[in-house]
Each structure stands twice: as C-alpha cells, then as structure tokens.
C-alpha positions as CSV (number, residue, x, y, z in Angstrom):
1,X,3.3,20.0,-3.0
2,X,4.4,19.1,0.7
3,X,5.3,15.9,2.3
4,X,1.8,15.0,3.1
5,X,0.7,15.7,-0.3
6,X,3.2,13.8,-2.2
7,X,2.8,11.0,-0.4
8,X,-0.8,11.0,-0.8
9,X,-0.7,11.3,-4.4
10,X,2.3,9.1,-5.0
11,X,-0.1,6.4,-4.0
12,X,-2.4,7.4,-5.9
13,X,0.4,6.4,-8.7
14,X,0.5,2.8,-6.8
15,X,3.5,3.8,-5.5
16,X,4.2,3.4,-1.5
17,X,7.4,5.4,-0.6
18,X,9.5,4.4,1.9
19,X,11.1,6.6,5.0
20,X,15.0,5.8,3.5
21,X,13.6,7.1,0.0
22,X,11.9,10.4,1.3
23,X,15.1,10.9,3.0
24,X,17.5,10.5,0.0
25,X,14.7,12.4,-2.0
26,X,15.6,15.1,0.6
27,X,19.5,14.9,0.3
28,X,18.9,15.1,-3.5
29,X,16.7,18.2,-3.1
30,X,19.3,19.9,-0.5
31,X,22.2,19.1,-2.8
32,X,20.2,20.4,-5.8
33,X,19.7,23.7,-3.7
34,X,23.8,24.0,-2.7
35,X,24.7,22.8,-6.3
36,X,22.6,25.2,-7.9
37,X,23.5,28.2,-5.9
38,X,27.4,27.8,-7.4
39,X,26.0,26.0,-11.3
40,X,22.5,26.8,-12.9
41,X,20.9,23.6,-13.3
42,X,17.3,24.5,-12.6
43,X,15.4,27.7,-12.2
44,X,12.9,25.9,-10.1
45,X,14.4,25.4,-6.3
46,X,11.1,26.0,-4.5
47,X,10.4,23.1,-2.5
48,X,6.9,22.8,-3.3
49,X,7.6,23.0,-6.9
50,X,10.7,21.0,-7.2
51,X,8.8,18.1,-5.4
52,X,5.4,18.4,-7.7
53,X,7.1,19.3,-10.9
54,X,10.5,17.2,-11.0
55,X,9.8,14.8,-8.6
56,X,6.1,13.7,-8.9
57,X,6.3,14.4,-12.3
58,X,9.3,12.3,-13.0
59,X,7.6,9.3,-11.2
60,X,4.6,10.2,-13.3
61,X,6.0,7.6,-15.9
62,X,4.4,4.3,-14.0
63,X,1.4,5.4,-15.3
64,X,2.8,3.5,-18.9
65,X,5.0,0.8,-18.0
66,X,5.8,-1.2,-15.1
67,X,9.5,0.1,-13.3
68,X,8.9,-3.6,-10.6
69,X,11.6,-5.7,-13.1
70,X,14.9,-5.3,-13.4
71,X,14.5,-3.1,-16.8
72,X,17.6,-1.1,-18.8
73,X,16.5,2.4,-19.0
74,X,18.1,4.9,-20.4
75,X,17.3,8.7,-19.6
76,X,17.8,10.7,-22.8
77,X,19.2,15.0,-21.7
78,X,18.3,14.3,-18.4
79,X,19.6,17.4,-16.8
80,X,19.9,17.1,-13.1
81,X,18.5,13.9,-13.2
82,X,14.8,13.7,-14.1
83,X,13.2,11.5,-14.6
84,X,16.1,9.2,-14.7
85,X,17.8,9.6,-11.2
86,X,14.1,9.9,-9.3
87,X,13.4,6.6,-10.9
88,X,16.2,4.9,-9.5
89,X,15.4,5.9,-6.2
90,X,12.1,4.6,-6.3
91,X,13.1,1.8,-8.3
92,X,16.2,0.8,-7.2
93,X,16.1,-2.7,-9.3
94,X,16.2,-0.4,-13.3
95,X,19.5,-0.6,-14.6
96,X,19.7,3.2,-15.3
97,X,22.2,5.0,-17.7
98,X,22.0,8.8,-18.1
99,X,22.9,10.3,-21.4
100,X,23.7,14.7,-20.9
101,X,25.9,16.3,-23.2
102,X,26.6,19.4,-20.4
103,X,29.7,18.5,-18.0
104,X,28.5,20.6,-15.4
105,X,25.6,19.0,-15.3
106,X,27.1,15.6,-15.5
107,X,29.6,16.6,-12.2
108,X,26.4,17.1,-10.3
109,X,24.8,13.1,-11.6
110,X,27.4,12.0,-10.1
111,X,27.7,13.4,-7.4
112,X,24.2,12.7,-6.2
113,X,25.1,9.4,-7.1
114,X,27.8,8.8,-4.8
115,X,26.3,10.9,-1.9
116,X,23.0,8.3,-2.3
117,X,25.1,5.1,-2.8
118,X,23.1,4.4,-6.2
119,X,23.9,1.6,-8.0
120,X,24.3,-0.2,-11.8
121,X,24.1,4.1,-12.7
122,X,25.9,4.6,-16.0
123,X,26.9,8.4,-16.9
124,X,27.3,9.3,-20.0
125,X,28.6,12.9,-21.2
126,X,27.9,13.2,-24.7
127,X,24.9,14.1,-27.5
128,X,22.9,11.3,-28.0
129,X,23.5,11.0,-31.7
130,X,26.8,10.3,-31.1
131,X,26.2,7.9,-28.2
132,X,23.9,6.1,-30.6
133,X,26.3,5.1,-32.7
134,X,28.0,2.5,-30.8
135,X,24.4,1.4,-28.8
136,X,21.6,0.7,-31.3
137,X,19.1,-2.0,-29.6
138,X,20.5,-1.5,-26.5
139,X,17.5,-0.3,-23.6
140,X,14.0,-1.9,-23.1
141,X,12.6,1.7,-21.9
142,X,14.5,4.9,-23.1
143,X,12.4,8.3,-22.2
144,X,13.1,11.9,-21.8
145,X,11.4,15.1,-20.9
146,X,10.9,16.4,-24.0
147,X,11.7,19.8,-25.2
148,X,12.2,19.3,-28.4
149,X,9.6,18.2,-31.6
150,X,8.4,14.6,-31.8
151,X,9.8,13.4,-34.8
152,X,13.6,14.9,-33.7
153,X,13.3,13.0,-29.9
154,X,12.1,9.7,-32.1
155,X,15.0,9.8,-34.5
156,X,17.9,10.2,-31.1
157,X,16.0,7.4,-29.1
158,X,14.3,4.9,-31.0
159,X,17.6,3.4,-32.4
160,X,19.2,2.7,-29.0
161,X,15.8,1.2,-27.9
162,X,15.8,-2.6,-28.4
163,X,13.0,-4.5,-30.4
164,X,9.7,-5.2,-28.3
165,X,11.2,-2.3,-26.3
166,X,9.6,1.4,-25.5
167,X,10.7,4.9,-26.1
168,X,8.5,6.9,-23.6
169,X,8.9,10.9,-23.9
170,X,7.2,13.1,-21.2
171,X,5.6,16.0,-23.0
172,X,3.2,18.5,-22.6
173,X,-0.1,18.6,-23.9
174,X,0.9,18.8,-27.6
175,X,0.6,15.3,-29.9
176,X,2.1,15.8,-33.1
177,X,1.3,13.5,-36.3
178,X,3.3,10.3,-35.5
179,X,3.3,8.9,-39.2
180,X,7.0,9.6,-39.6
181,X,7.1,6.5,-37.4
182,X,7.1,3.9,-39.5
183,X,10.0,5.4,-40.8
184,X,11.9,4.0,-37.2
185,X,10.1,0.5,-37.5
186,X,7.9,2.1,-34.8
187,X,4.2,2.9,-33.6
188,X,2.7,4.5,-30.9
189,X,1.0,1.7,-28.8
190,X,-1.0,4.0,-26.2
191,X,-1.2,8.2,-25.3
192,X,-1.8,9.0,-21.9
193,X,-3.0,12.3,-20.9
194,X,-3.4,13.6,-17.7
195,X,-3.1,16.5,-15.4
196,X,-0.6,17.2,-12.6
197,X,-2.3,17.5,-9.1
198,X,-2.5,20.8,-7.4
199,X,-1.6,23.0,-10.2
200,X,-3.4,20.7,-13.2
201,X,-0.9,21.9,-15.8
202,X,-1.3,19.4,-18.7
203,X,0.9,16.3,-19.2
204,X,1.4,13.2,-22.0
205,X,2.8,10.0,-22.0
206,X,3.4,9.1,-25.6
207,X,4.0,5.4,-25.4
208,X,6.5,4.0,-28.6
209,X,6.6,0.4,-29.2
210,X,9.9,-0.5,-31.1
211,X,9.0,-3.0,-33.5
212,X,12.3,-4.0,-35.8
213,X,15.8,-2.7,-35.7
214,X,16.4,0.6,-37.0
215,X,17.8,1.4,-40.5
216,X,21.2,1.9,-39.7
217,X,20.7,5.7,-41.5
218,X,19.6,7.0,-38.0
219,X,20.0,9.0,-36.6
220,X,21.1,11.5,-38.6
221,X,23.8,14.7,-37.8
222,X,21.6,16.8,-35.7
223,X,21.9,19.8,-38.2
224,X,20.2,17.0,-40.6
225,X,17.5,16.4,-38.4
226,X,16.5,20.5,-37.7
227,X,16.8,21.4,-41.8
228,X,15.0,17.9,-43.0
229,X,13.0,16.4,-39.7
230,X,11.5,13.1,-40.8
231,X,7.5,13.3,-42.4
C-alpha cells in the first residue's frame, strides 16, 4: 500500500487524513525501522506492508464504533503500538492507555510518544490480569489484535471495560462460540467481516457490549484460564 493508496482507502473508512498526521505516521514508521534494527519488535518493516497491515489495519476499527468523542480506550498487548498508538494519531481526542507486559517494547511506546508530542497516553508495563485488578469498569472501548482464543482475550478485557462499554478484538477470520459470554455479563452486539484492500486477507471485528459489572472471580491466573478456559 503507498501513499496514494492509503489515502484513498482510508477515505473509504470516512477517514480524511491530514498532511501533520501522514507526517508523524512517517516519523513513527522511520523510528519503527531504526528501533527495530537494534530490538525485534516486528518482522514486518516493508513499507508497503507496515502501512496496509499495521496501519490501515489498525484504523480498520472505525468500522464498529465511532473514535470522534473523547472516549477512554485502552489497547490490550499492543506491541509497538497497534492499534492503540495509530488511533491516537488519527484521533487525537481518545484518552488512550497501553497495557504491554515486554519492557523493550514499552521503551519504544514511549518513545514514539514523546518524539510525536502525544498526549493523555498512559503506559502501562505489565500482564493484563494483573493490571485488572486494580481497574475493573474502567474504559468505554478496550480492543486488541488478537492472537490468542476468544474466550481467554474476553476474560483479560471485559472486566476493565465499563458497563454500556465495548471490548472490540481484531481477529482473523475465525468466530468462535461466544456463549461463555454470559459468563462476563456480556454479548456480542454485532460481527463485522471484511477483507483488507490490496491483499484481501480476511479480517473481524467482533463487537462486545458490556452489560453489568463483572463477578469479581475474573479474571483468573492466566495458568487458570489455558487449563480451564470458560465454556
């Protein structure tokens, strides 16, 4: 995906970049490449790809909630930023908060933060399940790029979503049975499936509605969750 091509699709997302974005999308990317030639954060560095895959595909996320408002969102393993940091700069008004348990990775967070003057950017270097502890109810959106099973992802994010609020992972084409849902006081409001331009590999937006507070049981240890994953 060049220049051209991701601006042309990115308003096919409704999204009209600006010249400062595509610039500070271009320090990120240049950073990314320097960063990752000392620390393996990605194995994609391509332009092309980094742009469709972790860029696009990061912004992707508009197509199930509106990112206009001044929303808490909270970006669950989020790596070298995506979605979470690509959001903020499209969305500068999202109160974003970054949860990645590898310090490495955390080093370079911030220091795209700092080198793009990002603001109301919260850090956080630990596991989710421990973060959770202390911040149950606390984000109207959390998502994540998900790697990981369905029901596992649901039991780290749901509890520090708030009520009426969304958890929102980015997955493949794969939809598991979501009936260990009700189990989190949750449902799934609305799937969206598409494909990404260019390459059409298959993506899904699995849209969570939090509906009541969480039992206070979840989430569990990790170990827990791998040996007995909620049914």
């Amino acid at each position: 995906m060049n220049d051209l091509e991701f601006i042309k699709y990115l308003k096919e997302l409704n999204i009209n970049i600006t010249s400062e974005q595509l610039k500070d999308l271009d320090k990120f990317y240049k950073h990314l490449l320097n960063y990752n030639s000392k620390t393996n954060l990605t194995s994609i560095t391509k332009k092309e790809e980094v742009y469709l895959k972790n860029f696009y595909d990061s912004l992707t996320l508009v197509k199930s909630i509106n990112l206009d408002n001044a929303l808490s969102l909270c970006d669950v393993g989020t790596g070298a930023g995506f979605p979470g940091l690509i959001l903020k700069i499209i969305f500068p008004n999202i109160k974003l908060t970054l949860i990645e348990s590898i310090g490495k990775k955390t080093t370079f967070l911030k220091e795209i933060v700092n080198l793009l003057n990002l603001k109301d950017v919260e850090i956080i270097n630990d596991r989710v399940e421990n973060f959770a502890r202390n911040s149950v109810n606390r984000y109207d959106v959390v998502t994540c790029r998900a790697v990981s099973s369905l029901n596992i992802i649901s039991e780290l994010c749901i509890p520090i979503t708030k009520v009426n609020g969304y958890f929102i992972p980015m997955k493949g084409e794969i939809i598991e049975d979501t009936s260990f849902l009700s189990k989190l006081n949750s449902k799934v409001e609305k799937i969206y499936k598409f494909n990404l331009p260019i390459e059409n590999s298959k993506r899904t937006l699995i849209k969570i509605k939090k509906l009541q507070e969480t039992n206070e049981l979840y989430p569990r240890n990790y170990k827990t969750m791998k040996e007995k994953p909620l049914k």
